[in-house]
N, C-alpha and C positions, 0 to 999 in steps of 0.2 A: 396866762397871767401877765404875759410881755406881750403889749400889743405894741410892735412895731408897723402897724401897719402893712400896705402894700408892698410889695417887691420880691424879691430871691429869699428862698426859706434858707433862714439860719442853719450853722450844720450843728446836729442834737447834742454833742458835747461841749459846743459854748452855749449852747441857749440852757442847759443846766448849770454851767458854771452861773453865769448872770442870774438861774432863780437860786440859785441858793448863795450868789451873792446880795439879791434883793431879800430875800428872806434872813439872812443873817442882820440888816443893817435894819428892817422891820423890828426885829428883837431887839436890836441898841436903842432904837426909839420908846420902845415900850420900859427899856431897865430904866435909860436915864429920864422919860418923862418927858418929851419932846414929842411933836405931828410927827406921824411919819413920812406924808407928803413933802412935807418941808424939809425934814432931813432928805427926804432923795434928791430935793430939789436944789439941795446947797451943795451936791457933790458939783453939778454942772455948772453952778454961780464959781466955786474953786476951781474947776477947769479953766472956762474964761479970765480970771481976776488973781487967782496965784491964792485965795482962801477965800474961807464963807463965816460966820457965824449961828446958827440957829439955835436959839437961845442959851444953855450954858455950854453948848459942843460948839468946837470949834475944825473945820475942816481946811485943809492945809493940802494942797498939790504940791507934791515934793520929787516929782519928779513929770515931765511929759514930752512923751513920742506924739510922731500923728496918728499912732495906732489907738495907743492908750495912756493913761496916769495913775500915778503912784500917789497914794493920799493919806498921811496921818489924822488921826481923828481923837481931839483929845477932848479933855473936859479941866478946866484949870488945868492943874501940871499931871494932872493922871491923863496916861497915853490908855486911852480904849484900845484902838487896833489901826493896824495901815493894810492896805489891801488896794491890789491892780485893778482898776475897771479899764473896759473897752470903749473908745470912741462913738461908739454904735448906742453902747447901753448908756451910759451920760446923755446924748443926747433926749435918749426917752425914755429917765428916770423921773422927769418931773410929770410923765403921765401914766406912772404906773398905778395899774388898778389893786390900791391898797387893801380892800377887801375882799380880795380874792387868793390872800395871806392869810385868813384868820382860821386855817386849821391847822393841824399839828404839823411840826416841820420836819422833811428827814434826817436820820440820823447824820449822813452828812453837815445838814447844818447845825444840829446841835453840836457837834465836836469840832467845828470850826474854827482856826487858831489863826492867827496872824502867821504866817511865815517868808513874809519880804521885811528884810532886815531893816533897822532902821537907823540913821545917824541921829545921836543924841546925847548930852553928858552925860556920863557916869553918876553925878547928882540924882538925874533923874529915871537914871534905871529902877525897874522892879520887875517882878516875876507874870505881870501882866505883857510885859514885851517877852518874847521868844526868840528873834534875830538881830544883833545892830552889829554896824560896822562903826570902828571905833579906831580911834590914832591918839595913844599914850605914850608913857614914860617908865621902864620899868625902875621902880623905885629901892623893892627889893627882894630875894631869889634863895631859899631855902639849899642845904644841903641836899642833894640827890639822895635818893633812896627806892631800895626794890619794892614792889609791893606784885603780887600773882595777879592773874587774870581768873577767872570762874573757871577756866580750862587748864588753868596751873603753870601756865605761860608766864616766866619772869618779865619783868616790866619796871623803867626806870621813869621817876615819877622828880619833878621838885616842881613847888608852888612860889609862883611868881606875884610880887603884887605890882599895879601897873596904876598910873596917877594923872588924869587929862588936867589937873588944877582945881576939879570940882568939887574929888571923888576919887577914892581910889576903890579896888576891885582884886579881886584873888583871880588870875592866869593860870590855870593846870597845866604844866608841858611835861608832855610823855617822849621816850627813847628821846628821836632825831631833834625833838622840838629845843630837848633841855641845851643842848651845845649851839644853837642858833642864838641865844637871848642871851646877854650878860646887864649887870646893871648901870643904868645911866642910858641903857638903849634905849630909841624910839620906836614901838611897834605897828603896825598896821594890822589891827585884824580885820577881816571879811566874811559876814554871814555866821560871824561866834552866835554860840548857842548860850542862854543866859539858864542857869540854873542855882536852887539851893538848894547846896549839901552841908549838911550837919547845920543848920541855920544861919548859913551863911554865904553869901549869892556869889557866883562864879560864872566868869568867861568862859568858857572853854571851845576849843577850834573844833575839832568833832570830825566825822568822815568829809563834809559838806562846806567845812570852812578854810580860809586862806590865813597863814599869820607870816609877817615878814616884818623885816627889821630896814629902817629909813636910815 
């Protein structure tokens, strides 16, 4: 499906990572109504140039090694997804054979989620992003309180609300987290997990994430 050409064969789990990063971005083509050619083709134009445009998507390198880049991919202010490609596969994504995509894709790809965090306001957060890393102000800080675990393990809970100027956001800090934050502080969080509970969207640091106080 990835005809790279001549050379050293890929080793089998990046050359899967790359189809089912090609085949996931094949699917963004077809939701939002864009070529697909051309959307793979404008990842490599954002490599080179720092962004691309094809037609109402806009691609954006927000990050780059000489390995690989990190790329947001929005449509106006809705973030579609950000995702790592490899040096390798940019290079020959504007000759990838598009119709040799058009049968069903694995389940892999259909449950594919963004999970490289992304810096962005709190404005423009929603539950279409999964990861950002984010630098607020906590504004204000509930009374602690107990609440159990599923296993009946006490646990000390207060909700934090935290404010970049945009937007502000509900913080969860459990045990050690609640006595780190007080209000008026500035916080750094890293790779917070964006969810909504009781319809209402929340940072929260998670096993995977970093929060510290500037």
């Amino acid at each position: 499906m990835l005809h790279y050409g001549r050379g050293r064969p890929r080793g089998q789990r990046q050359s899967m990572a790359e189809v089912v990063n090609c085949w996931y971005l094949i699917g963004v083509s077809e939701k939002y109504g864009v070529k697909a050619h051309e959307l793979l083709a404008s990842f490599q134009d954002a490599w080179t140039h720092g962004k691309s445009v094809c037609d109402s998507i806009t691609i954006q390198c927000r990050q780059k090694t000489v390995n690989d880049g990190v790329f947001l991919v929005t449509q106006g202010q809705k973030i579609i997804t950000q995702l790592r490609l490899s040096d390798t596969m940019l290079r020959h994504m504007p000759n990838v054979n598009v119709e040799s995509f058009q049968c069903d894709p694995p389940t892999s790809v259909q449950n594919t989620q963004s999970l490289e965090p992304i810096q962005i306001q709190i404005k423009d957060m929603g539950t279409q992003v999964k990861r950002v890393d984010l630098k607020a102000k906590v504004v204000e800080k509930s009374a602690t309180r107990t609440v159990h675990s599923s296993y009946g393990d006490p646990l000390h809970l207060s909700i934090a609300t935290i404010s970049d100027g945009t937007g502000s956001i509900k913080l969860p800090l459990w045990n050690a987290q609640e006595n780190m934050v007080s209000v008026g502080d500035t916080v750094e969080i890293e790779n917070g997990r964006l969810r909504r509970y009781r319809g209402e969207l929340q940072v929260s640091i998670g096993r995977h994430g970093k929060l510290k106080v500037i």
